[in-house]
N, C-alpha and C positions, 0 to 999 in steps of 0.2 A: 356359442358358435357364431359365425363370422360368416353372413354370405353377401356374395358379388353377383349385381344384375346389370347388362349394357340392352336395354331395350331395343325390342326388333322394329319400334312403331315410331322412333324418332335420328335423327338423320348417322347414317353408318361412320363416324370418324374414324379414322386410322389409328387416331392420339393414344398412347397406353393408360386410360383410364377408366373405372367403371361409370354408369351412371347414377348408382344408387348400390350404398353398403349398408348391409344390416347387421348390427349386433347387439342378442340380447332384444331387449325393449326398444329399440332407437335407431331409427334409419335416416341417413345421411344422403343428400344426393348429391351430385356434382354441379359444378355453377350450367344454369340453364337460359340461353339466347332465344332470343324469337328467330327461329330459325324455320325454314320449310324443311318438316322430316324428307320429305323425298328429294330435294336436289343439296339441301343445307345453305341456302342461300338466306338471307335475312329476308322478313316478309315485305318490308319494304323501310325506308330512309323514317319515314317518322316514328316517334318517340313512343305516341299512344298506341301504335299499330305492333310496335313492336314489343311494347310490356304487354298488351294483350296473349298475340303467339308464344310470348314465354310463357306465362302463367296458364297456357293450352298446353304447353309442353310439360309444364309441370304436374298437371294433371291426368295428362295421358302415362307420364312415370306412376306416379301412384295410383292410378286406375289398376296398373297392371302389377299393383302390390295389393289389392282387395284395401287400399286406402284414399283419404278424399282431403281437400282442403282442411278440413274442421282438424284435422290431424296434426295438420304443424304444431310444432312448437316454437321454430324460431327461424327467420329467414332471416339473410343478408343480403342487400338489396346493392349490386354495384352501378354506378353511374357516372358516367363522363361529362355531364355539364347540369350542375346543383340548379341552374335553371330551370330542366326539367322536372325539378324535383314534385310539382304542382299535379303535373302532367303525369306520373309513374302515381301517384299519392290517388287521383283521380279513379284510376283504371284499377291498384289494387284494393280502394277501398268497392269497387264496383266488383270483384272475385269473393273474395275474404271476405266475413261475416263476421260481427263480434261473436263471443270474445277476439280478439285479433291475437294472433303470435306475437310473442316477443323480437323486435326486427331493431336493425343496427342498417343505415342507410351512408355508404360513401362513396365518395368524387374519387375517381380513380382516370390516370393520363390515358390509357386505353384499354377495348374489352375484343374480343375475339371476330373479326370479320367485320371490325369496324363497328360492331353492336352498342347502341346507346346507353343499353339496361341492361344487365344481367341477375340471376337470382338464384339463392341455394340455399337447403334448408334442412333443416334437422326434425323429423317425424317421430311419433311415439307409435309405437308397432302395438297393436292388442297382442 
């Protein structure tokens, strides 16, 4: 069975998409910005501020699935200048605890509201 969540605690977009699909054992969530849940604005211009608010956002998604970090099984981590890669590297080894997820890290021309980092991940459901 096959279920669709667009969480009430992170910012209302219009876009046709869920935030998070479960099926079976393995939940999926949708690429996640440091965004401010209540106006959807980026938290601010820097790098480290803003993988921070993401990986807040990520966690308030699966807080509201009775799941936690330790959960992931694999992120993709998008980013628009491999510079910051030091910088995103920093902040999520500072969330994430070993073991770490298996994660795939790329330079992509742009990300939604102008966002430096974006992130999405695949969860293992007890």
């Amino acid at each position: 069975m096959t279920r669709h969540y667009f969480s009430p605690r992170l910012h209302q977009s219009a876009a046709p998409f869920s935030h998070y699909v479960e099926h079976g054992n393995i939940g999926y969530t949708a690429g996640i910005i440091g965004q401010r849940p209540d106006t959807g604005d980026l938290v601010s211009d820097n790098v480290s501020q803003q993988c921070d608010a993401m990986l807040t956002n990520l966690q308030i998604l699966l807080d509201e699935q009775g799941l936690t970090l330790r959960d992931l099984l694999r992120t993709t981590v998008y980013l628009t200048d491999y510079r910051d890669f030091a910088a995103i590297n920093e902040v999520y080894a500072g969330r994430l605890h070993e073991p770490y997820p298996a994660r795939t890290t790329v330079q992509v021309a742009a990300l939604p509201l102008g966002a430096k980092v974006q992130i999405e991940a695949v969860v293992a459901v007890s």
